[in-house]
PDB file with one MODEL, atoms N, CA, C and O in Angstrom:
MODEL        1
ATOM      1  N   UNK A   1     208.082 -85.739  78.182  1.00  0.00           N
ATOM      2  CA  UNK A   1     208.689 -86.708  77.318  1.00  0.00           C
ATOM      3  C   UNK A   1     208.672 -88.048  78.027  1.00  0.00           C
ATOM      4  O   UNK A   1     209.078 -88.232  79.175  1.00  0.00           O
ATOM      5  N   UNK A   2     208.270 -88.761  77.398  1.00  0.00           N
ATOM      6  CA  UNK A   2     208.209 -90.850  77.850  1.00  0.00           C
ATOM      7  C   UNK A   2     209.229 -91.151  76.649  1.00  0.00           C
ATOM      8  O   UNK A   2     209.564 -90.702  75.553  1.00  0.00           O
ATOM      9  N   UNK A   3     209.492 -92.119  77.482  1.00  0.00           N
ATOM     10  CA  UNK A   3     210.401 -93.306  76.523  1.00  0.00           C
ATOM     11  C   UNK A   3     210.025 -94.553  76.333  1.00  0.00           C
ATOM     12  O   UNK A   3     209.589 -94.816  77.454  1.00  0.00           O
ATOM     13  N   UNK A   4     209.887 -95.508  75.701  1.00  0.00           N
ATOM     14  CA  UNK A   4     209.580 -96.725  75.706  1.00  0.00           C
ATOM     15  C   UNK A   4     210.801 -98.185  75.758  1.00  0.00           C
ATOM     16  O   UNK A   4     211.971 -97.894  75.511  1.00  0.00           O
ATOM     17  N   UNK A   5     210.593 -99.122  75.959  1.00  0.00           N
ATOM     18  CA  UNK A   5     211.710-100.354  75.859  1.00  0.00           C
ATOM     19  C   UNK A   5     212.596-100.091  74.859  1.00  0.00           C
ATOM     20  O   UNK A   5     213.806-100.319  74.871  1.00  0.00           O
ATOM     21  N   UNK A   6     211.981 -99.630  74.044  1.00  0.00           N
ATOM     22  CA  UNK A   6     212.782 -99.463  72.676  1.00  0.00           C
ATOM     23  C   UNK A   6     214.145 -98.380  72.280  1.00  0.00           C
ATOM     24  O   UNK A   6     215.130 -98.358  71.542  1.00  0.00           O
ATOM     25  N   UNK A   7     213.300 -97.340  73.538  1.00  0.00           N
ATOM     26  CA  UNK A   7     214.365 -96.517  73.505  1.00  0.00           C
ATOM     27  C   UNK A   7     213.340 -95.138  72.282  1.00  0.00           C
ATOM     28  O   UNK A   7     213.698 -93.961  72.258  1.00  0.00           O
ATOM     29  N   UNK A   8     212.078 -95.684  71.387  1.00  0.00           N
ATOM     30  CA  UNK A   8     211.876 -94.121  71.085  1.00  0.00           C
ATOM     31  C   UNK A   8     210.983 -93.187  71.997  1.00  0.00           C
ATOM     32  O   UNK A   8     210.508 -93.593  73.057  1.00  0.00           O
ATOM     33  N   UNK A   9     210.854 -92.342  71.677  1.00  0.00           N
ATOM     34  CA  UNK A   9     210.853 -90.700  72.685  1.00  0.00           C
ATOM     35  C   UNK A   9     209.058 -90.568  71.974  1.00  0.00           C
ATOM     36  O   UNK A   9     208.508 -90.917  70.930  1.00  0.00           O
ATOM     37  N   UNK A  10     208.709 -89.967  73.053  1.00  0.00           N
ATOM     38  CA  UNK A  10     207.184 -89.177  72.770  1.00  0.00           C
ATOM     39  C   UNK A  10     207.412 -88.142  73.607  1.00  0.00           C
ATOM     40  O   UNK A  10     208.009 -88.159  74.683  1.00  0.00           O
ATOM     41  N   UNK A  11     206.702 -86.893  72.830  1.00  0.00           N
ATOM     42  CA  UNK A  11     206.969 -85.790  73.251  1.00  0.00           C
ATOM     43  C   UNK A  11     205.333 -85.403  73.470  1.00  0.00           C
ATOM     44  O   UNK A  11     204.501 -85.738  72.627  1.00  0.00           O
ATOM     45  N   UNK A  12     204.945 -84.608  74.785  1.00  0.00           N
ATOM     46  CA  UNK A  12     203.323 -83.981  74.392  1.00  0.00           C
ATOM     47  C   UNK A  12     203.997 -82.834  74.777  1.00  0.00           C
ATOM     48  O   UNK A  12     205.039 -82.662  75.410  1.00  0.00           O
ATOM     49  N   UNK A  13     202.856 -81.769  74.054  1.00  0.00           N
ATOM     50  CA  UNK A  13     202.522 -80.570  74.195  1.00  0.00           C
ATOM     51  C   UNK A  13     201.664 -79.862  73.664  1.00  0.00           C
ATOM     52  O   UNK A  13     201.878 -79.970  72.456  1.00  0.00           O
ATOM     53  N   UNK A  14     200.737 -79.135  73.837  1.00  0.00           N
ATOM     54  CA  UNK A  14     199.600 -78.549  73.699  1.00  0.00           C
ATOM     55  C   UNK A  14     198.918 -78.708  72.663  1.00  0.00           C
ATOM     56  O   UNK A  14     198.781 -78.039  71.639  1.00  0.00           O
ATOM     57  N   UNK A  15     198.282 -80.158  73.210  1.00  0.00           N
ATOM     58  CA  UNK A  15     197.355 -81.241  72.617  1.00  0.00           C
ATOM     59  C   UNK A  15     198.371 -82.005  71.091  1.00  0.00           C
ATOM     60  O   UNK A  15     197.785 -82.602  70.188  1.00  0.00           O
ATOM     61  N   UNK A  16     199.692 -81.837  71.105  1.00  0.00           N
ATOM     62  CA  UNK A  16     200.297 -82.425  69.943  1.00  0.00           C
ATOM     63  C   UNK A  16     201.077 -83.649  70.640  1.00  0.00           C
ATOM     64  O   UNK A  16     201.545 -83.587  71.777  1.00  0.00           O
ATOM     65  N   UNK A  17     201.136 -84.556  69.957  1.00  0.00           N
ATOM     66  CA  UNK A  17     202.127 -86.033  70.054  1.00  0.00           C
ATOM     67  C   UNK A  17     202.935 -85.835  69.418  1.00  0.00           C
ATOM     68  O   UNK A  17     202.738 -85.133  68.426  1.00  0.00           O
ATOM     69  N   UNK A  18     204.126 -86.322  69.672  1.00  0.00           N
ATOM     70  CA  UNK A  18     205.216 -86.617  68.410  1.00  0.00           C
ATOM     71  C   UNK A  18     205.694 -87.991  68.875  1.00  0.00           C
ATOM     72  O   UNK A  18     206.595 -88.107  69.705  1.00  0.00           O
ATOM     73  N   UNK A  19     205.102 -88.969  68.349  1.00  0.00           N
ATOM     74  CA  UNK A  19     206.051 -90.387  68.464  1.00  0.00           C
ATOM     75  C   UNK A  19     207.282 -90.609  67.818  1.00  0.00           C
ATOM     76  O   UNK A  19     207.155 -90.861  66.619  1.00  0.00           O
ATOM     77  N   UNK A  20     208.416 -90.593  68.240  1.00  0.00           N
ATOM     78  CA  UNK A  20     209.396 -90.645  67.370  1.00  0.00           C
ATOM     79  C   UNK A  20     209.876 -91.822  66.867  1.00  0.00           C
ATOM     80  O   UNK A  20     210.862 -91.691  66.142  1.00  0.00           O
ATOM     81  N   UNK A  21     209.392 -93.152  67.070  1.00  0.00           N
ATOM     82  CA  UNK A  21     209.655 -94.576  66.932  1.00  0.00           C
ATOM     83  C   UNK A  21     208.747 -94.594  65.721  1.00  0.00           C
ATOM     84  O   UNK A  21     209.317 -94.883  64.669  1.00  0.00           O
ATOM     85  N   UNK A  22     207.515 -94.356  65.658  1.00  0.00           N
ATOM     86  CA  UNK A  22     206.307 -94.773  64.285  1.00  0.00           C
ATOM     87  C   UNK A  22     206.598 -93.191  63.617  1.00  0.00           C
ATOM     88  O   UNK A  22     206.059 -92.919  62.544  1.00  0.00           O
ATOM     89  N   UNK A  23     207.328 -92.340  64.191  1.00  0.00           N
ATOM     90  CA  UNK A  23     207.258 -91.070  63.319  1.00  0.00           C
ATOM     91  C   UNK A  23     205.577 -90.599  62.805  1.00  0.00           C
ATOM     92  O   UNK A  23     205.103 -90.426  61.682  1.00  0.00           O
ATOM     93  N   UNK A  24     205.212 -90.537  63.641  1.00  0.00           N
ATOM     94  CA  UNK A  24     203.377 -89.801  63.784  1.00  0.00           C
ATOM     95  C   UNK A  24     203.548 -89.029  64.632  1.00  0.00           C
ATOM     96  O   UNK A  24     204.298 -89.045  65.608  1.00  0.00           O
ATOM     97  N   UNK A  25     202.240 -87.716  63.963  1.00  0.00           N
ATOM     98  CA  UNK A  25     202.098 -86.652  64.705  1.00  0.00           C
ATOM     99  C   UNK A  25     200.951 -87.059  65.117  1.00  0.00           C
ATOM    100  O   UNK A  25     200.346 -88.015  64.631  1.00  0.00           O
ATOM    101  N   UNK A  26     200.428 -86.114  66.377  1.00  0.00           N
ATOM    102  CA  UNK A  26     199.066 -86.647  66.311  1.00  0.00           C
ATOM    103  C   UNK A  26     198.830 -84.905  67.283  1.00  0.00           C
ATOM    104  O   UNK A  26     199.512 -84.208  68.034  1.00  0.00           O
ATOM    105  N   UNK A  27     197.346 -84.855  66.621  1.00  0.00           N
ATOM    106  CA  UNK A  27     196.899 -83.434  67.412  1.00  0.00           C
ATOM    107  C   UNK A  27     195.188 -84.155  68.230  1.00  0.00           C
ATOM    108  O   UNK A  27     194.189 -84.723  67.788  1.00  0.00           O
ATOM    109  N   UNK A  28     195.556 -83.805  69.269  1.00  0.00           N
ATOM    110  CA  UNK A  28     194.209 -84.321  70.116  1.00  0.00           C
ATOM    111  C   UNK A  28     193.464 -86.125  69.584  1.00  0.00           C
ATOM    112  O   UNK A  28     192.257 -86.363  69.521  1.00  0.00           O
ATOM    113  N   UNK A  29     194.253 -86.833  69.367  1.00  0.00           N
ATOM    114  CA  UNK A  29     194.051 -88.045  68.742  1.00  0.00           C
ATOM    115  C   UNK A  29     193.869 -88.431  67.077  1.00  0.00           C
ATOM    116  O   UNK A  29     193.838 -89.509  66.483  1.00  0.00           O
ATOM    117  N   UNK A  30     193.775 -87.148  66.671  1.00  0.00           N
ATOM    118  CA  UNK A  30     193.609 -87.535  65.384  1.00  0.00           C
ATOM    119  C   UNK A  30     195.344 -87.196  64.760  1.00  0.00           C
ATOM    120  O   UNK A  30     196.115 -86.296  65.094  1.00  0.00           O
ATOM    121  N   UNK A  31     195.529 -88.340  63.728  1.00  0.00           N
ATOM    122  CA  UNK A  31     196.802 -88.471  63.164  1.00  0.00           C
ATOM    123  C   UNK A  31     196.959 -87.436  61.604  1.00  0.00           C
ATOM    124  O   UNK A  31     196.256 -87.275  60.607  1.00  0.00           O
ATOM    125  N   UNK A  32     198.303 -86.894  62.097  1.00  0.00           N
ATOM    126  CA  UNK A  32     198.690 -85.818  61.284  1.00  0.00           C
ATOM    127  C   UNK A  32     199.858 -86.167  60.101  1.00  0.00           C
ATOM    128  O   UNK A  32     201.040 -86.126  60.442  1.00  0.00           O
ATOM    129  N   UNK A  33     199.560 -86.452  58.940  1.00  0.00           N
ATOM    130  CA  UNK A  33     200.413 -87.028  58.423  1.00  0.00           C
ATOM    131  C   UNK A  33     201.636 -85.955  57.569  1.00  0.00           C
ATOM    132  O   UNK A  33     201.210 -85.456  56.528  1.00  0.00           O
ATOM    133  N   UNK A  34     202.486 -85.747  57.801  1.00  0.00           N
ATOM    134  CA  UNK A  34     203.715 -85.381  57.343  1.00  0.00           C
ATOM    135  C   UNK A  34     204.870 -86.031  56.794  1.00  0.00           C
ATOM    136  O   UNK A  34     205.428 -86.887  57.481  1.00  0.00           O
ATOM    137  N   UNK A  35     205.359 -85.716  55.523  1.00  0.00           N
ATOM    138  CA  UNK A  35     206.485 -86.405  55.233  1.00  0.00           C
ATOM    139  C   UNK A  35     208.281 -86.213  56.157  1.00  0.00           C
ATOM    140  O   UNK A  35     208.950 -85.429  56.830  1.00  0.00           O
ATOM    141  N   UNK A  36     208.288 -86.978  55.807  1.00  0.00           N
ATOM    142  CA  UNK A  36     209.769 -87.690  56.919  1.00  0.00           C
ATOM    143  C   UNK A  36     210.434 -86.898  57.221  1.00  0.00           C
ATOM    144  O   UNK A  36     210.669 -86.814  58.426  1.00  0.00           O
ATOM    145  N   UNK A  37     211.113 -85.854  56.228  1.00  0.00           N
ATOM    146  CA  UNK A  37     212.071 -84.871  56.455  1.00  0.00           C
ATOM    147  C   UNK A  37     211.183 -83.633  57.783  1.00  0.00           C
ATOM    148  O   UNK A  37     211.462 -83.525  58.977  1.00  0.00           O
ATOM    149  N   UNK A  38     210.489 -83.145  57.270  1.00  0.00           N
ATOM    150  CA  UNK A  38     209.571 -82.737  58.335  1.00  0.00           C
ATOM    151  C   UNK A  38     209.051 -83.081  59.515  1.00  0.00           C
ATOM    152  O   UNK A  38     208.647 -82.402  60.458  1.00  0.00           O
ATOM    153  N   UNK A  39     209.111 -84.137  59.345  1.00  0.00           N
ATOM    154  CA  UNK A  39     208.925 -84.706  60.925  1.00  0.00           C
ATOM    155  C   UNK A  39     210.250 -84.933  61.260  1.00  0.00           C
ATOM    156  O   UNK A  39     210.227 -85.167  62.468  1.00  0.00           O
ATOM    157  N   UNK A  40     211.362 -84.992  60.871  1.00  0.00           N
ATOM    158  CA  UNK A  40     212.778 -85.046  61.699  1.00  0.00           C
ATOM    159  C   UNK A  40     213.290 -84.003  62.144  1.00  0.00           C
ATOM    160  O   UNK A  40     213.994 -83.952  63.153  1.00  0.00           O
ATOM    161  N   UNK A  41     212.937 -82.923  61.320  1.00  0.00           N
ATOM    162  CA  UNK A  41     212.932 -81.121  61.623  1.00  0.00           C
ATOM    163  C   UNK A  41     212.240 -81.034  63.043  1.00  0.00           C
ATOM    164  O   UNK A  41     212.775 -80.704  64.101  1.00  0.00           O
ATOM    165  N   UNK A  42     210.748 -81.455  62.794  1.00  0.00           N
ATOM    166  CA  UNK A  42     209.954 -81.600  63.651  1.00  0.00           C
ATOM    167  C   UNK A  42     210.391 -81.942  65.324  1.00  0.00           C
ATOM    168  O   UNK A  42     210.357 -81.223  66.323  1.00  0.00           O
ATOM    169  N   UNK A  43     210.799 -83.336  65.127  1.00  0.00           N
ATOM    170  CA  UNK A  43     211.762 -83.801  66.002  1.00  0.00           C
ATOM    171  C   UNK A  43     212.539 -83.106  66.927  1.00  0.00           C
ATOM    172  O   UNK A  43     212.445 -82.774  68.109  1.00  0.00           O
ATOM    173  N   UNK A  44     213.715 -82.939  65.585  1.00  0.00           N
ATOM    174  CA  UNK A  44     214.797 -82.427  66.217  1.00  0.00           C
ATOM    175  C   UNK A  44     214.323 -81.135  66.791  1.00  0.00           C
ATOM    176  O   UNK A  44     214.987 -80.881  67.797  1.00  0.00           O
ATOM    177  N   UNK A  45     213.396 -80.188  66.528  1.00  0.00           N
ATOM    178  CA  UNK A  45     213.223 -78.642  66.861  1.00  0.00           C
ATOM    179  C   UNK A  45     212.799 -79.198  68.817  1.00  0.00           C
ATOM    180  O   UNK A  45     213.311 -78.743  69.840  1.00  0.00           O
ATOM    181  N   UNK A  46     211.822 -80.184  68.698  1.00  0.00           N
ATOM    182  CA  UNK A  46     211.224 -80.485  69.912  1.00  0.00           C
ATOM    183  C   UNK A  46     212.412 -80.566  71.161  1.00  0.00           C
ATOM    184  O   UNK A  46     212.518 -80.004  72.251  1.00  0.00           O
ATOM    185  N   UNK A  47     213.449 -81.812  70.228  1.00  0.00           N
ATOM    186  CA  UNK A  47     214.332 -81.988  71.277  1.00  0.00           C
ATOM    187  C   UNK A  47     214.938 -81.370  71.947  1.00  0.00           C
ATOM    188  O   UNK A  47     215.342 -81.685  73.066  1.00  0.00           O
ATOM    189  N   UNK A  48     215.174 -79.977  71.146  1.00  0.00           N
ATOM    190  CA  UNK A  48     216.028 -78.707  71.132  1.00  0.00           C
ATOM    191  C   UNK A  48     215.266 -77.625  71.848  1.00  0.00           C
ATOM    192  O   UNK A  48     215.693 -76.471  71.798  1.00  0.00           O
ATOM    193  N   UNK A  49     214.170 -77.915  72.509  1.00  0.00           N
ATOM    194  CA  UNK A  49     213.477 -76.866  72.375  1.00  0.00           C
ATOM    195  C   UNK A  49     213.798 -75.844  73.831  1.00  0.00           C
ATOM    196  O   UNK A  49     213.233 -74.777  74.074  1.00  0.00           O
ATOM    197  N   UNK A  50     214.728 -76.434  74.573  1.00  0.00           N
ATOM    198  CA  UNK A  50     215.428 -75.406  75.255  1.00  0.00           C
ATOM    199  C   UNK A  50     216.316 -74.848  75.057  1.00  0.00           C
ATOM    200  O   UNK A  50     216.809 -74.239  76.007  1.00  0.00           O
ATOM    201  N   UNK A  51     216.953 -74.774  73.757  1.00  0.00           N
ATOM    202  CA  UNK A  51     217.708 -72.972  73.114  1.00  0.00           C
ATOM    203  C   UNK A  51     216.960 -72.992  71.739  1.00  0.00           C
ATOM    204  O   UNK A  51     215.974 -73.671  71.451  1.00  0.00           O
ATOM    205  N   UNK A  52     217.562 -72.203  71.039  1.00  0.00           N
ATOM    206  CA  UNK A  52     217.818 -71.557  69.822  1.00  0.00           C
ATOM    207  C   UNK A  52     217.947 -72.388  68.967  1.00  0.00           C
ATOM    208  O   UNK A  52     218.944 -73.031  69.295  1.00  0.00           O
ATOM    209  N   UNK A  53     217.576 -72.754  68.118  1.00  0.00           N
ATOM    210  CA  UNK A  53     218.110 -73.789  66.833  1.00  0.00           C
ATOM    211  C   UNK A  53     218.212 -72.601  65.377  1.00  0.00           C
ATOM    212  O   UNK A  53     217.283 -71.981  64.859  1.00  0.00           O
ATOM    213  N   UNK A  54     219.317 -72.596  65.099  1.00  0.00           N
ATOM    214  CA  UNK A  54     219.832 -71.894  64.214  1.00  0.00           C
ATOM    215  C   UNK A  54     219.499 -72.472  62.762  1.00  0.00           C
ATOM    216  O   UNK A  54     219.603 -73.676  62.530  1.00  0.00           O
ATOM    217  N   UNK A  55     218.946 -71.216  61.450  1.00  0.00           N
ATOM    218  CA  UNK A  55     218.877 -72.049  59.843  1.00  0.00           C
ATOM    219  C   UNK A  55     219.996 -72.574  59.891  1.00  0.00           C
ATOM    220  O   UNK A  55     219.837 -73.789  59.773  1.00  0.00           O
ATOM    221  N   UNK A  56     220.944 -72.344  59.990  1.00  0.00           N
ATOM    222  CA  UNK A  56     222.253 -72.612  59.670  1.00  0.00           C
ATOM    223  C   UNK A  56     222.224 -73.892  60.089  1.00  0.00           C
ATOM    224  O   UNK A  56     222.292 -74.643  59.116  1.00  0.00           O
ATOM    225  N   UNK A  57     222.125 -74.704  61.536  1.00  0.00           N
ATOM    226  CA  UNK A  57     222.331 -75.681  62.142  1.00  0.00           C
ATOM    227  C   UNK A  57     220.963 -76.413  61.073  1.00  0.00           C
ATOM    228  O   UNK A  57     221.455 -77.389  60.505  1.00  0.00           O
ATOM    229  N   UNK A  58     219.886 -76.283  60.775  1.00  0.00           N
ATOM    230  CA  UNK A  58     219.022 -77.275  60.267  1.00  0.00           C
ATOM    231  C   UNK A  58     219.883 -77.236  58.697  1.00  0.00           C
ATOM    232  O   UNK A  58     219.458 -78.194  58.050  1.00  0.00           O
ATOM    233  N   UNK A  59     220.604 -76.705  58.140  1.00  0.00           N
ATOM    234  CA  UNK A  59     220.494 -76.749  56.844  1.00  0.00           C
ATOM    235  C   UNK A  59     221.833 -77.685  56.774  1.00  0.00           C
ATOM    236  O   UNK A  59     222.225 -78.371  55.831  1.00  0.00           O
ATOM    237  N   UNK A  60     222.456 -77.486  58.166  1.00  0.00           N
ATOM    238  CA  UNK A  60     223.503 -78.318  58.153  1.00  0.00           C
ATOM    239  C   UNK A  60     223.667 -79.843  58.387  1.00  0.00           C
ATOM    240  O   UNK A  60     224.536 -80.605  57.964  1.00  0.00           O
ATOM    241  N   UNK A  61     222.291 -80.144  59.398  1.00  0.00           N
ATOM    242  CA  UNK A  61     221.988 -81.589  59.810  1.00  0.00           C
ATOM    243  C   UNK A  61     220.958 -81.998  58.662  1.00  0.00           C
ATOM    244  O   UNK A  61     221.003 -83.187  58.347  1.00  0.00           O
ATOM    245  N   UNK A  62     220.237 -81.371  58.136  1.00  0.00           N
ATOM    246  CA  UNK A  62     219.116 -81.770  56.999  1.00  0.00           C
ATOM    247  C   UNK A  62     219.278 -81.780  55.753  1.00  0.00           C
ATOM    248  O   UNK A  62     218.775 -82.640  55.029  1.00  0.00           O
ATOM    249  N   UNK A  63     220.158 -80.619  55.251  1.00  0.00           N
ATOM    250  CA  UNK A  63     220.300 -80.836  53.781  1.00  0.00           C
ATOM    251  C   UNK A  63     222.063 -80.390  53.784  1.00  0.00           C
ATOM    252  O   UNK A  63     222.378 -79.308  53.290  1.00  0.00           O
ATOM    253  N   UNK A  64     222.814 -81.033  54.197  1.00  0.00           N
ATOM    254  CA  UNK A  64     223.912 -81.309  54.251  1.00  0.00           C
ATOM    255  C   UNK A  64     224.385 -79.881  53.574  1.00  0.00           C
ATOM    256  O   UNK A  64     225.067 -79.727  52.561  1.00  0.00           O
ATOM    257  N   UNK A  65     223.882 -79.005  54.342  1.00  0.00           N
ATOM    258  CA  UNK A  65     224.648 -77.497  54.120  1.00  0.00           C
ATOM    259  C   UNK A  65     223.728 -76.716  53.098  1.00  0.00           C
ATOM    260  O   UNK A  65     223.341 -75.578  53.362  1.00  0.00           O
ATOM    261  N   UNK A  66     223.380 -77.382  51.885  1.00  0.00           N
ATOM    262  CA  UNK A  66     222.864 -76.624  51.240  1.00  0.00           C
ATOM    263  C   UNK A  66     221.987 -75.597  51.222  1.00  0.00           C
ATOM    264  O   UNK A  66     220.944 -76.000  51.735  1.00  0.00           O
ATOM    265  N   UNK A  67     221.916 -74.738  50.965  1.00  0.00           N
ATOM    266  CA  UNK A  67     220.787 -73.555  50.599  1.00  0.00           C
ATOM    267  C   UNK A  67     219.887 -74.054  50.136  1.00  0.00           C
ATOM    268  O   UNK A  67     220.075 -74.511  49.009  1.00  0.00           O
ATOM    269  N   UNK A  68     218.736 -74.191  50.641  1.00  0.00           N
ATOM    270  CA  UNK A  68     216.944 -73.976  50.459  1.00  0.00           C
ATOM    271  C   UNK A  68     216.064 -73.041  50.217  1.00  0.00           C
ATOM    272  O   UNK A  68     216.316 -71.948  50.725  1.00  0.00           O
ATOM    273  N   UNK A  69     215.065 -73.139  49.569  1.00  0.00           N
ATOM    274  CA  UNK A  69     214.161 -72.192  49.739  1.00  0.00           C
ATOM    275  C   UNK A  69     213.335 -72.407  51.390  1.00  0.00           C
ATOM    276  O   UNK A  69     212.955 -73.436  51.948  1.00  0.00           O
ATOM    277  N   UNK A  70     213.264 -70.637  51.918  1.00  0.00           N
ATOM    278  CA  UNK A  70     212.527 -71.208  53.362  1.00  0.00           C
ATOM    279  C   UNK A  70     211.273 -71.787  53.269  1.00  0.00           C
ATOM    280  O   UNK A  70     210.866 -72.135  54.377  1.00  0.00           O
ATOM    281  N   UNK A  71     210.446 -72.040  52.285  1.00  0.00           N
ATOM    282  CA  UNK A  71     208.996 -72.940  52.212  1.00  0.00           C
ATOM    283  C   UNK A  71     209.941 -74.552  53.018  1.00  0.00           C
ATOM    284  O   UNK A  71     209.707 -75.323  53.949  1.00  0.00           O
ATOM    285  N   UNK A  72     210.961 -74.394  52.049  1.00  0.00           N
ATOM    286  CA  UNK A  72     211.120 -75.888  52.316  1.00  0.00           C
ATOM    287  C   UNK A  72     211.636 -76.054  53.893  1.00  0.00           C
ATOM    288  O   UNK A  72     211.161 -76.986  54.542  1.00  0.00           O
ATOM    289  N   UNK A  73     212.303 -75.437  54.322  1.00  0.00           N
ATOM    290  CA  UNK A  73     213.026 -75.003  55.852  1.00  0.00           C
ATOM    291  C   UNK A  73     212.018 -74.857  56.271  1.00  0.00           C
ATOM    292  O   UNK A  73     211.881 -74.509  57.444  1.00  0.00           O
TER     293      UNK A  73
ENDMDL
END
């Protein structure tokens, strides 16, 4: 993980980018386009990625509790 002046986060890992300031993915240089909610999932799973992230905890920070279908999770 790098940080920039700005304060947003880039994450690498096996050949993936996650810029979190321009919110782009990128796999081996080429740009992966995903909508927003997904890339904050995205995000947040990365940040987290030393425990467990619970449905419960995404359904609670993402869709303010509600029940989803898991396509959408």
């Amino acid at each position: 993980m790098t940080e920039n002046s700005n304060g947003h986060k880039t994450y690498v890992f096996d050949g993936f980018r996650v810029e979190s300031g321009s919110q782009i993915l990128r796999r081996n240089q080429n740009e992966i386009h995903i909508a927003k909610r997904p890339f904050q999932v995205l995000g947040f799973l990365v940040q987290n990625s030393d425990r467990v992230v619970s449905r419960r905890e995404l359904l609670d920070k993402f869709w303010d509790g509600r029940e989803v279908y898991d396509d959408a999770l």
